[in-house]
C-alpha positions as YAML, in Angstrom:
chain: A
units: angstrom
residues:
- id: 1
  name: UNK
  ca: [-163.82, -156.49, -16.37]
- id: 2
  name: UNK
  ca: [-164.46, -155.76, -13.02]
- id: 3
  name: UNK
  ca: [-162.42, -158.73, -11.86]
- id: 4
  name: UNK
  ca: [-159.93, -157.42, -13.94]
- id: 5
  name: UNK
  ca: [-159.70, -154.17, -11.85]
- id: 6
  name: UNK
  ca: [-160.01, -155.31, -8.55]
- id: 7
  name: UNK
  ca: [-156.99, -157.59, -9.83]
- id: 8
  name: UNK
  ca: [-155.27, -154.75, -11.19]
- id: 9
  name: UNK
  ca: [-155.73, -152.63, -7.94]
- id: 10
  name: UNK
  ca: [-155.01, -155.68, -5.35]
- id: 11
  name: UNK
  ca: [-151.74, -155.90, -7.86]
- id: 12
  name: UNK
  ca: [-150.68, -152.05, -7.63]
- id: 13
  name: UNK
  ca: [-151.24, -151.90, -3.62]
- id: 14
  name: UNK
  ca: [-149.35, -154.56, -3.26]
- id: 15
  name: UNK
  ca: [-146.62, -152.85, -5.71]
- id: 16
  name: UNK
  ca: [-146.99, -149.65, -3.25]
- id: 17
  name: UNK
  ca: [-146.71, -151.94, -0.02]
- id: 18
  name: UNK
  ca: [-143.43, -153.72, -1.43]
- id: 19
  name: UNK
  ca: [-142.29, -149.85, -2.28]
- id: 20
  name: UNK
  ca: [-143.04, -148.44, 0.89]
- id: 21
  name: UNK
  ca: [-141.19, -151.63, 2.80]
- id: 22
  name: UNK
  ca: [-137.88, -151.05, 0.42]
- id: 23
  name: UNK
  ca: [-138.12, -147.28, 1.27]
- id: 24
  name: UNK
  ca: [-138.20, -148.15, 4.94]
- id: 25
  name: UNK
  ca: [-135.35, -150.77, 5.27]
- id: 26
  name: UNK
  ca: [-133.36, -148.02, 2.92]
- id: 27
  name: UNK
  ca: [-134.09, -145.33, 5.23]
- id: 28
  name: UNK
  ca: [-133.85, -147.62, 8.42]
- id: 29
  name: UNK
  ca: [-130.23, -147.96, 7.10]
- id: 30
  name: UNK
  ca: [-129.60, -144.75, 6.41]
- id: 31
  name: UNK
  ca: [-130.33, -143.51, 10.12]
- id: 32
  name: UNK
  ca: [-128.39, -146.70, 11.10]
- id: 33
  name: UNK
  ca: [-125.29, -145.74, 8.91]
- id: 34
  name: UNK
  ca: [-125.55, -141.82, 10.36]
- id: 35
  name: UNK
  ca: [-125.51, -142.69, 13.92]
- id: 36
  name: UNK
  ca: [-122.93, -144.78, 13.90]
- id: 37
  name: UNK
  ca: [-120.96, -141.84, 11.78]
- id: 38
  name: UNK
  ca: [-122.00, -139.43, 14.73]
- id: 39
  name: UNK
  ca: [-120.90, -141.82, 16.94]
- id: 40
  name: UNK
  ca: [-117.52, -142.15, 15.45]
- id: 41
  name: UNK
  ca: [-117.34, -138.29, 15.40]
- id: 42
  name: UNK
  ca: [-118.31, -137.82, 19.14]
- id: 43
  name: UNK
  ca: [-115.96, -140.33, 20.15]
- id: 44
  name: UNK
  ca: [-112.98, -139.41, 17.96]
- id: 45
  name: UNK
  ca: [-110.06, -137.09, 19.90]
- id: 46
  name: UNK
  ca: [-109.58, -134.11, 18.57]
- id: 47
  name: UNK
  ca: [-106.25, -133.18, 17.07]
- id: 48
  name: UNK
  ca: [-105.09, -131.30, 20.14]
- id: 49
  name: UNK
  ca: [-101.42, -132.11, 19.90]
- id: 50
  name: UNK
  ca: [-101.49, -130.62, 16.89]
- id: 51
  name: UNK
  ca: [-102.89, -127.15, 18.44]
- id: 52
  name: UNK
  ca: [-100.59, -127.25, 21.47]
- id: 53
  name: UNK
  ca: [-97.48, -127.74, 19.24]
- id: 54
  name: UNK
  ca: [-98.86, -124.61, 17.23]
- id: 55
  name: UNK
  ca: [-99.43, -122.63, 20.79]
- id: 56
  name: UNK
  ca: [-95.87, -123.58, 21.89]
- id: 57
  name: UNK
  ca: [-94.50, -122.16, 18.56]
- id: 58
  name: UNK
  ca: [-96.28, -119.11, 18.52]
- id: 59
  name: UNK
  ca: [-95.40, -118.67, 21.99]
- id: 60
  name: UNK
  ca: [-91.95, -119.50, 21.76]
- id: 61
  name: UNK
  ca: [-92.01, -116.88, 18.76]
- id: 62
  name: UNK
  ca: [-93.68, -113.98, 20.64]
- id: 63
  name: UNK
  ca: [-90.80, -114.82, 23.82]
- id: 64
  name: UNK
  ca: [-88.00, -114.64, 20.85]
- id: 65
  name: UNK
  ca: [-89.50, -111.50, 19.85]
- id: 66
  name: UNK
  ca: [-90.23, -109.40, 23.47]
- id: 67
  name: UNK
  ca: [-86.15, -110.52, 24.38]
- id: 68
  name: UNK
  ca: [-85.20, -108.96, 20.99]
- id: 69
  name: UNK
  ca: [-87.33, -105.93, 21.93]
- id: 70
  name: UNK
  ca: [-85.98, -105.88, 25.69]
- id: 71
  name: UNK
  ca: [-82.70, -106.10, 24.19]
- id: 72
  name: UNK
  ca: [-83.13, -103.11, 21.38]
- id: 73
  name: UNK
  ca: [-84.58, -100.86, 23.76]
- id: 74
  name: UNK
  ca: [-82.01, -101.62, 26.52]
- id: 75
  name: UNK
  ca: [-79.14, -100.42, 23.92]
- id: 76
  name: UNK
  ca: [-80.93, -97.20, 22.36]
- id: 77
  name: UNK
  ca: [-81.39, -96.73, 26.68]
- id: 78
  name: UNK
  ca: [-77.58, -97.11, 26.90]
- id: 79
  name: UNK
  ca: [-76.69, -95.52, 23.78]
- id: 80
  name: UNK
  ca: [-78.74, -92.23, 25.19]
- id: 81
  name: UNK
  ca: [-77.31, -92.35, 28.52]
- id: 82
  name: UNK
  ca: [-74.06, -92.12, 26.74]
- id: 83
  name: UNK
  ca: [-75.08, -89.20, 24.66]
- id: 84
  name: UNK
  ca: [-76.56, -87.46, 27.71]
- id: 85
  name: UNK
  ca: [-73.42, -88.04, 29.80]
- id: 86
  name: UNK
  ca: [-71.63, -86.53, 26.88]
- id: 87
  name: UNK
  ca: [-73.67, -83.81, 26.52]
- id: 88
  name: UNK
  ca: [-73.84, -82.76, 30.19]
- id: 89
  name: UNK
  ca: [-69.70, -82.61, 30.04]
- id: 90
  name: UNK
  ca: [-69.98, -80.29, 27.21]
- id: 91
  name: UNK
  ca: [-72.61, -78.03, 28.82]
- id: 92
  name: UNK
  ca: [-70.43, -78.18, 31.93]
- id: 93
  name: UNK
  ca: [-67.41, -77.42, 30.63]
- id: 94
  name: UNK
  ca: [-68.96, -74.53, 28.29]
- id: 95
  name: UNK
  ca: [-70.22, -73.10, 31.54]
- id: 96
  name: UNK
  ca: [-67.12, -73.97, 33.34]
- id: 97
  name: UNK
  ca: [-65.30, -71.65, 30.17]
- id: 98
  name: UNK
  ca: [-68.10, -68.82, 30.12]
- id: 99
  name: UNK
  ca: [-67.76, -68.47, 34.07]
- id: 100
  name: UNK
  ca: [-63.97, -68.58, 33.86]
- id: 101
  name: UNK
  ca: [-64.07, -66.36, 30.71]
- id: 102
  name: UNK
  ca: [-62.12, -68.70, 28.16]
- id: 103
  name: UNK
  ca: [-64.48, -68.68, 25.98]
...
């Protein structure tokens, strides 16, 4: 019996030592595998044509937009200069009138 169990214990450590090799080449590979994945990563460009079209668009958009702004406020700047041109004729020629007395 006790042949047995020293057979039976020789038989499971050498069971464990098989185990514990298979876990090692299967994590060996693992790390293997990952670093070349990192590797890939770190060397991979990034997309940045991508981004700079997107910047040129979104700058070309804002540009659009300020020369539609510049333009607005440029007529509402002419369109009061007008009004105040208009109004100052008025006010001059109703003072022109009250000073005269034809009004």
């Amino acid at each position: 019996m006790r042949e047995e169990l020293t057979n039976s214990v020789e038989a499971m450590e050498i069971a464990a030592e098989k185990m514990l090799e298979e876990a090692r080449i299967t994590a060996n590979g693992i790390l293997i595998e990952a670093k070349e994945e990192a590797m890939k990563i770190l060397s991979s460009q990034l997309p940045l044509d991508e981004v700079k079209t997107e910047c040129d668009k979104v700058v070309l958009n804002a540009r659009a937009e300020a020369d539609k702004k510049i333009k607005d406020s440029e007529k509402k700047a002419a369109e009061i200069s007008i009004n105040a041109d208009r109004k100052v004729e008025e006010i001059t020629e109703l003072v022109v009138n009250i000073v005269t007395g034809k009004s």
